[in-house]
C-alpha positions as CSV (number, residue, x, y, z in Angstrom):
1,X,-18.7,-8.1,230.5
2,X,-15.1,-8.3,230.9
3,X,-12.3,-6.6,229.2
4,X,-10.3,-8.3,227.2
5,X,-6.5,-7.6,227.4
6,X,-3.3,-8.6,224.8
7,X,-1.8,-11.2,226.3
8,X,1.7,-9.9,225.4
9,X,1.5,-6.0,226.4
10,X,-1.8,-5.8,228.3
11,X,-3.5,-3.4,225.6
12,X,-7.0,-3.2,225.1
13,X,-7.2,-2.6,221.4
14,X,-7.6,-5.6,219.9
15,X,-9.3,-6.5,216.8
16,X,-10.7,-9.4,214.8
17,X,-9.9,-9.7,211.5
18,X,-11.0,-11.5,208.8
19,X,-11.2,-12.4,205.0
20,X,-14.8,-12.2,203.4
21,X,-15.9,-12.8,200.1
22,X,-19.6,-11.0,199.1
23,X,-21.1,-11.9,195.8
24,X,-22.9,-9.2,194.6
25,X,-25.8,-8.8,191.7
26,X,-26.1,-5.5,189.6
27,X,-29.2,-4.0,189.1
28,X,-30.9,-1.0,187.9
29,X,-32.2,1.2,190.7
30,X,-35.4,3.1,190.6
31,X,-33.8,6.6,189.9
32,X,-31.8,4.5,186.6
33,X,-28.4,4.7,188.6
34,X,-27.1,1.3,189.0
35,X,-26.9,-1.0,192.2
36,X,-25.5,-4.1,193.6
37,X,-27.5,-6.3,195.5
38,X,-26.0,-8.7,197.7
39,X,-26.4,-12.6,197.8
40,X,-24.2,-14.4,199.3
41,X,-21.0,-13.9,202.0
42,X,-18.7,-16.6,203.1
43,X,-16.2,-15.7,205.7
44,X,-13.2,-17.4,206.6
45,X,-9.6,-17.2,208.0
46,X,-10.5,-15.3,210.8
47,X,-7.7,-14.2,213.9
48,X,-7.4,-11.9,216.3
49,X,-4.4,-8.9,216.7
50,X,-3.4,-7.0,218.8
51,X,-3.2,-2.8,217.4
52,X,0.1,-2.2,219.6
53,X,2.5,-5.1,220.0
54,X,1.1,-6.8,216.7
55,X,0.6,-10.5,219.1
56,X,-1.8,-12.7,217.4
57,X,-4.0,-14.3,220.5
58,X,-5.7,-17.4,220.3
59,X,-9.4,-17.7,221.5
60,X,-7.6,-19.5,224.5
61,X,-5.1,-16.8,225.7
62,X,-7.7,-13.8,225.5
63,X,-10.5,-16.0,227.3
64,X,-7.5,-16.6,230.1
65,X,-6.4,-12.8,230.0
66,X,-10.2,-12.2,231.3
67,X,-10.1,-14.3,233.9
């Protein structure tokens, strides 16, 4: 594996984010507390960031930054 550097400044901390919905079901547990069981997750809107300059790399420029 290579390391991945920002594009912009050359960190290494960068991050993927993204939003995530999980649908959840409530049910009773075995000790009578409740739970949530989940059932379904859609993702979506993902991007990458970089923690230091705040650059937001496409896939593109951080498969280049590898090379």
């Amino acid at each position: 594996m290579k390391h991945i550097v920002c594009p912009e400044c050359d960190s290494q901390r960068l991050y993927h984010y993204t939003d995530v919905y999980v649908l959840r079901t409530p049910v009773v547990k075995e000790d009578g507390s409740l739970g949530l069981l989940d059932f379904d997750t859609d993702e979506f809107a993902g991007f990458f960031e970089c923690c230091d300059c705040g650059h937001r790399p496409t896939e593109a420029e951080l498969l280049s930054s590898a090379a």
